[in-house]
N, CA and C of each residue as an Amber inpcrd file, in Angstrom:
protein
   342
   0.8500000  -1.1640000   0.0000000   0.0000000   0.0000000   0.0000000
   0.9030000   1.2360000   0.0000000   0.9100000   2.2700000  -0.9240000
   1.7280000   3.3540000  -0.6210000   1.0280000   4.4720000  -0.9330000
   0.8860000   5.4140000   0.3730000   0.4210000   6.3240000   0.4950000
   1.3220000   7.3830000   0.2130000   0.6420000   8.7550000  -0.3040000
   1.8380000   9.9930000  -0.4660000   1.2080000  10.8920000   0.4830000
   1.9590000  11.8810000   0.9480000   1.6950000  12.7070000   2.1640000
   1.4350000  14.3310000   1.1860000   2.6820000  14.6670000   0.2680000
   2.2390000  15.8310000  -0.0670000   3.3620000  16.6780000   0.7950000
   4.1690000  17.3570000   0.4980000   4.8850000  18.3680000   1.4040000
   5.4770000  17.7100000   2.7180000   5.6240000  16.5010000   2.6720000
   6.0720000  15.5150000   3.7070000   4.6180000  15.4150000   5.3130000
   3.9190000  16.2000000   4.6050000   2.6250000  16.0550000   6.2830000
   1.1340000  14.5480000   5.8060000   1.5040000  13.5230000   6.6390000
   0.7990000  13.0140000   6.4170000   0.4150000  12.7550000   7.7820000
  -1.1280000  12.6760000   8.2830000  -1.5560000  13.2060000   9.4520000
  -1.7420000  11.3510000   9.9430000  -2.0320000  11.1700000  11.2370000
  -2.7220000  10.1090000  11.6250000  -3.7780000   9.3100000  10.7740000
  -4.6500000  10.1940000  10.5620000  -5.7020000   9.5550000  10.2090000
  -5.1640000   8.7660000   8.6800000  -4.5370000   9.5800000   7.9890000
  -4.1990000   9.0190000   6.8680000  -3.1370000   7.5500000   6.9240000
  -2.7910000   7.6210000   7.8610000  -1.6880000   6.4760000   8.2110000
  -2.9720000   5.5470000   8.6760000  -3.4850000   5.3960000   9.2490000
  -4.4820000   4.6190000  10.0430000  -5.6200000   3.9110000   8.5490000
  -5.9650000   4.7700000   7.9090000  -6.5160000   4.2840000   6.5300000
  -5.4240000   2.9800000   5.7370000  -4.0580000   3.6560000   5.5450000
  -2.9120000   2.6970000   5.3370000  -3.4200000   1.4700000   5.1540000
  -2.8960000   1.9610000   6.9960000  -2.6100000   0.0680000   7.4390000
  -4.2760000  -0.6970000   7.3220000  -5.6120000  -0.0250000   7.5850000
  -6.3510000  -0.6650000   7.7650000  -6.4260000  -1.3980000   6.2600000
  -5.4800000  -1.1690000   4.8330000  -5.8160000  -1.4380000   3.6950000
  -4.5070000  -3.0030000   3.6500000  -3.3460000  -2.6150000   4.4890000
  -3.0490000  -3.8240000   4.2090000  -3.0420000  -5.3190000   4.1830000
  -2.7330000  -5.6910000   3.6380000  -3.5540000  -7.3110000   3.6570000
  -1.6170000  -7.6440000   3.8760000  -1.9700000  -8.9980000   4.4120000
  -0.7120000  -9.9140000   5.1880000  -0.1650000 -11.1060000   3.1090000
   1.3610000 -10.6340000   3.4630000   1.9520000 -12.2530000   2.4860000
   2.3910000 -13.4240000   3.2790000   2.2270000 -14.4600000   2.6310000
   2.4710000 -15.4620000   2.9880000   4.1710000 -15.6080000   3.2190000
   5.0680000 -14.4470000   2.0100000   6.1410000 -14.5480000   1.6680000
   6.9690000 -13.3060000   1.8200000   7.6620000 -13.2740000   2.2540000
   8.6010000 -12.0430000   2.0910000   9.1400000 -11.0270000   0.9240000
   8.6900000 -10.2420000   0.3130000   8.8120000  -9.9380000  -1.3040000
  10.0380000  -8.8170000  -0.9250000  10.9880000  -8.6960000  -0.1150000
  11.6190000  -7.3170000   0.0600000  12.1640000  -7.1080000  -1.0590000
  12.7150000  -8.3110000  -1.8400000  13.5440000  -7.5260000  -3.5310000
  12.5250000  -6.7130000  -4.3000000  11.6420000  -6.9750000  -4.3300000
  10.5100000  -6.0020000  -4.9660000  10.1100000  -4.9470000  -4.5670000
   9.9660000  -5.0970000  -3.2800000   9.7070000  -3.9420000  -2.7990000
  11.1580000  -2.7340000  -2.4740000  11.8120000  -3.1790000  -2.6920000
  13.1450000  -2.6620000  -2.6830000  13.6580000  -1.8570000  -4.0290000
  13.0910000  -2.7300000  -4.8920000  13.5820000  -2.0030000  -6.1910000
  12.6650000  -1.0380000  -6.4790000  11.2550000  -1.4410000  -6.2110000
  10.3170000  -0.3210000  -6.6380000  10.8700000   0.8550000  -5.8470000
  11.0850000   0.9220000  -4.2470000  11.7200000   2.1670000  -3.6220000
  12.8090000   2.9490000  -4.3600000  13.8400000   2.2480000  -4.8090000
  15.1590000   2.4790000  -5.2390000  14.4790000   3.1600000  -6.7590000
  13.6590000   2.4040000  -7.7090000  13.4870000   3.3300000  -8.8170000
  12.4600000   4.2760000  -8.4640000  11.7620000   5.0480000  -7.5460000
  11.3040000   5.8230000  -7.2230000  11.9240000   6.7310000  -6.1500000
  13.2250000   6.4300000  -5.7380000  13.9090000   7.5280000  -5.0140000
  13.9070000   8.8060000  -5.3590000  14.3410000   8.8440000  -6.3910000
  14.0200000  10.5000000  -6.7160000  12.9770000  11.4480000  -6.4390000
  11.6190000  10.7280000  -5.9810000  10.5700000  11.3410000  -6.2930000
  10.2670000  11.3550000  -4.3260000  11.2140000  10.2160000  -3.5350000
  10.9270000  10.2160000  -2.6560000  11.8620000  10.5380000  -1.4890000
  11.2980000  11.2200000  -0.4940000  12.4390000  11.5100000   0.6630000
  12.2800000  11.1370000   1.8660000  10.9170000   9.8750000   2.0310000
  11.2430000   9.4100000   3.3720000  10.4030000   8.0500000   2.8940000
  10.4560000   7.0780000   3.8830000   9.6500000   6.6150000   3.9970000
   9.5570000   5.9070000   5.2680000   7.8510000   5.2320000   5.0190000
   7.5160000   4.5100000   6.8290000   7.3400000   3.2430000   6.1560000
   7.5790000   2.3630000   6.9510000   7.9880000   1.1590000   6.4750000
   6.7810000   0.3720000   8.0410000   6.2390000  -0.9680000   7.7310000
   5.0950000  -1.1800000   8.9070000   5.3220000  -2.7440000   8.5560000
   5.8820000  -3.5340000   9.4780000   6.3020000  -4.5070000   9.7710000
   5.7230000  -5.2300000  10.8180000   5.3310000  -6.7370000  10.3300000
   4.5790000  -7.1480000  11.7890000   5.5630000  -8.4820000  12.1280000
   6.1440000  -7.8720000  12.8320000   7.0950000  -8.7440000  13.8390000
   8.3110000  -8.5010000  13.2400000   9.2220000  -8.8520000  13.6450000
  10.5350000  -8.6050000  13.7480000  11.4620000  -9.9600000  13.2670000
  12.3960000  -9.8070000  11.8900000  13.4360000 -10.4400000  12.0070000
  14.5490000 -10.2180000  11.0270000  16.0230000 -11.1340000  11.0590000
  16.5120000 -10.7340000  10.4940000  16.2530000 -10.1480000   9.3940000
  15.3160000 -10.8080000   8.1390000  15.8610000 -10.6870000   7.1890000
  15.1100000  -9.2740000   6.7540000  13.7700000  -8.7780000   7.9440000
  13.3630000  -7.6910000   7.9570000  14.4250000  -6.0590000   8.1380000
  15.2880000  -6.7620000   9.3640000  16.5030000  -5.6160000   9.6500000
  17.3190000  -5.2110000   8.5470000  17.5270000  -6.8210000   7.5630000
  18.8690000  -6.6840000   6.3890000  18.0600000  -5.4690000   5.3720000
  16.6620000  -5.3750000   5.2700000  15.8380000  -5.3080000   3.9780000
  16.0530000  -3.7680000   4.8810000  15.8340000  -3.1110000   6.3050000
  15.5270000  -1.5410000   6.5280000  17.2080000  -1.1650000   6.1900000
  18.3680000  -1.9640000   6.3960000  19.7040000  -1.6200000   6.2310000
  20.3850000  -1.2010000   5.2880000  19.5190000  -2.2690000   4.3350000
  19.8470000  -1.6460000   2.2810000  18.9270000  -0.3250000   2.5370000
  17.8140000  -0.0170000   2.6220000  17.2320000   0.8480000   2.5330000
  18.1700000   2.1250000   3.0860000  18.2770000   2.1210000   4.0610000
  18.9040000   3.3940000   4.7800000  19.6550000   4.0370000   3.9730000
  20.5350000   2.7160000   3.4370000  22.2350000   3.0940000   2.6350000
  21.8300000   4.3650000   1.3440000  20.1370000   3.9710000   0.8810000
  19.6680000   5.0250000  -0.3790000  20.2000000   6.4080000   0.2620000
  19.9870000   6.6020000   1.4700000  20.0750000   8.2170000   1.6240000
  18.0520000   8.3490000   1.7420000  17.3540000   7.7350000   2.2560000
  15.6600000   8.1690000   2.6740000  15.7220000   7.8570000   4.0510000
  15.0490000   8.8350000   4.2930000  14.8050000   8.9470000   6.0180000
  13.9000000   8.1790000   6.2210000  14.0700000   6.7610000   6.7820000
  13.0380000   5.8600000   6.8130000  12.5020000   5.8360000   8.5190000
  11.2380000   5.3720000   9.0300000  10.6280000   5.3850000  10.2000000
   9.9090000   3.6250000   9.8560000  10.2680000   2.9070000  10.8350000
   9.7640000   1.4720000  10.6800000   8.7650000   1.4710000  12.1960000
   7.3090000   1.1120000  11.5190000   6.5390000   0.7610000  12.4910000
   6.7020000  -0.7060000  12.5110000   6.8420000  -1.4250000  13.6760000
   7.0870000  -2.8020000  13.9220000   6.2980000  -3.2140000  14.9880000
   4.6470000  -3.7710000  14.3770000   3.9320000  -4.2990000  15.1690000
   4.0320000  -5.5500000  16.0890000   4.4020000  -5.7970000  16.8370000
   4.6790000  -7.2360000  18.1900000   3.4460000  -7.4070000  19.2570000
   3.9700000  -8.4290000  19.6800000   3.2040000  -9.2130000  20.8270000
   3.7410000  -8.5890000  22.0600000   5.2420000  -8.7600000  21.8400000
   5.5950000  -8.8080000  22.9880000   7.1780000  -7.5120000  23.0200000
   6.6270000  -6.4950000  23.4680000   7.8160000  -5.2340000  22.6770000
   8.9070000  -5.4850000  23.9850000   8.8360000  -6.1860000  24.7080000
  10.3060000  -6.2910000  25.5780000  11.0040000  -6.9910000  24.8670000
  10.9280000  -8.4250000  24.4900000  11.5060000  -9.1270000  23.8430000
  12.4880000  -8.7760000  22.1380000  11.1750000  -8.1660000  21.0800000
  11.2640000  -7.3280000  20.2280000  12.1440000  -5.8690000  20.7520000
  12.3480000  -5.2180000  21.5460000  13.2290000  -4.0230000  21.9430000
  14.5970000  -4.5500000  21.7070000  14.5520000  -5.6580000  22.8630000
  15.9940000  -6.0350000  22.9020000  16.8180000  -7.0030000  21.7750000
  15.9490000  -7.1650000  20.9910000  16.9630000  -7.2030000  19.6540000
  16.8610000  -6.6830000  18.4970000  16.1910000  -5.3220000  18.6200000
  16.6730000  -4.6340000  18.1570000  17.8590000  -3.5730000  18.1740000
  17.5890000  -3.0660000  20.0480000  18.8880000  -2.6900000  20.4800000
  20.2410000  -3.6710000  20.2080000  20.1190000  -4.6070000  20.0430000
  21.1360000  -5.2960000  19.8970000  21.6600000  -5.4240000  18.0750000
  20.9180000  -4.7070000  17.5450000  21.7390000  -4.9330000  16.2680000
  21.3860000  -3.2470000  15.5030000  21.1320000  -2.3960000  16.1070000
  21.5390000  -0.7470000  15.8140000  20.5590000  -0.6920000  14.6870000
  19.7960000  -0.6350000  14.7340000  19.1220000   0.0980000  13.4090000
  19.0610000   1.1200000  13.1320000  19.4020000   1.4510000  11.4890000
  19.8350000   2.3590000  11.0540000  18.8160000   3.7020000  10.8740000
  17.5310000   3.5780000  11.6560000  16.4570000   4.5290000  11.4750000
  15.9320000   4.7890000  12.6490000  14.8390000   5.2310000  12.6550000
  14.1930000   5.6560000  13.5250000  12.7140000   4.5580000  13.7760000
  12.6460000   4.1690000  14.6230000  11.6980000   2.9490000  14.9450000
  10.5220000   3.2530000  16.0570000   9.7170000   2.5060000  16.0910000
   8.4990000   2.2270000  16.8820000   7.9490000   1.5250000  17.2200000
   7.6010000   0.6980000  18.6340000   7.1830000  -0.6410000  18.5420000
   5.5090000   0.0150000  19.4720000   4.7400000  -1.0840000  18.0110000
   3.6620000  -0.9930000  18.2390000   2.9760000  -2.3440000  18.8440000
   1.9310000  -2.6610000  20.2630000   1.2720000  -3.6600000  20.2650000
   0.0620000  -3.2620000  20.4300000  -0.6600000  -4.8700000  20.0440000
  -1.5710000  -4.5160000  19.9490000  -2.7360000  -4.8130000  21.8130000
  -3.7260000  -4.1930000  22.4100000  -4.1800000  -3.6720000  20.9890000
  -4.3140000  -1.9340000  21.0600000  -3.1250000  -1.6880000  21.4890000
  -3.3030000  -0.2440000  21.6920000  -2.9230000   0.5000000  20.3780000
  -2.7430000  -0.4220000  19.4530000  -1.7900000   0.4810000  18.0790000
  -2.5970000   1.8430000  17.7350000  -3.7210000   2.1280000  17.8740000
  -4.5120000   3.1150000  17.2090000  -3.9190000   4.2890000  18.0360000
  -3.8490000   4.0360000  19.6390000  -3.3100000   5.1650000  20.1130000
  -2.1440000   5.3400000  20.7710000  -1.2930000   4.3880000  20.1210000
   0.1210000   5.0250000  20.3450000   0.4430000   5.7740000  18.5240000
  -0.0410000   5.6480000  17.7310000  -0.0750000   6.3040000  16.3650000
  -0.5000000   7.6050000  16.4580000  -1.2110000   7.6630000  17.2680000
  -1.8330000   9.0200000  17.4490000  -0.9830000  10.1490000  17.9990000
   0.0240000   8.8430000  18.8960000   0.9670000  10.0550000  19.8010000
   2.2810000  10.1940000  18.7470000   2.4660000   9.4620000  17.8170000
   3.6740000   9.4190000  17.0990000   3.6890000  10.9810000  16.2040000
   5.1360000  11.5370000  16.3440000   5.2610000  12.5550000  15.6340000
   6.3280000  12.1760000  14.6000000   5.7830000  12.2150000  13.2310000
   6.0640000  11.5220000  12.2330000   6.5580000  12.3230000  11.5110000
């Protein structure tokens, strides 16, 4: 799902429409979704990235990203954000992050300044 903000302001509510549109893969597609970012860099200067759960090959996929030069923000929905914190602290991510559970996600989004 990719939403555009317009002048970089995209409010809550519009993020909240987003996610209510995404539907779950069975499979991990990050080369695709990677290249589509990479041939649309030009046009783009940040992005939010919304991840449900946490793992490597999710960290490797925000790490290429960073290297573009886009100010990326990864929402990373969990069960359990102690567990999820601490490995992420443990391997530095290269952005700016958020751990969302549920089922409060609607209003910790609300408090996020994006």
């Amino acid at each position: 799902c990719l939403v555009s903000g317009g002048q970089g302001i995209v409010g809550p509510e519009k993020i909240m429409t987003a996610l209510a549109k995404i539907e779950g893969q069975t499979e991990e597609c990050f080369e695709m979704l990677e290249r589509i970012m990479r041939r649309h860099s030009r046009k783009l200067t940040a992005g939010i990235l919304v991840f449900t759960g946490w793992t490597p090959s999710r960290r490797d996929f925000l790490q290429r990203l960073a290297r573009t030069g886009l100010k990326m923000t990864a929402l990373i929905l969990c069960r359990d954000a102690s567990d999820t914190r601490q490995r992420i602290e443990a391997e530095s991510l290269p952005c700016r992050h958020h751990l969302l559970v549920p089922p409060a996600i609607q209003e910790e989004l609300l408090k996020l300044q994006l």
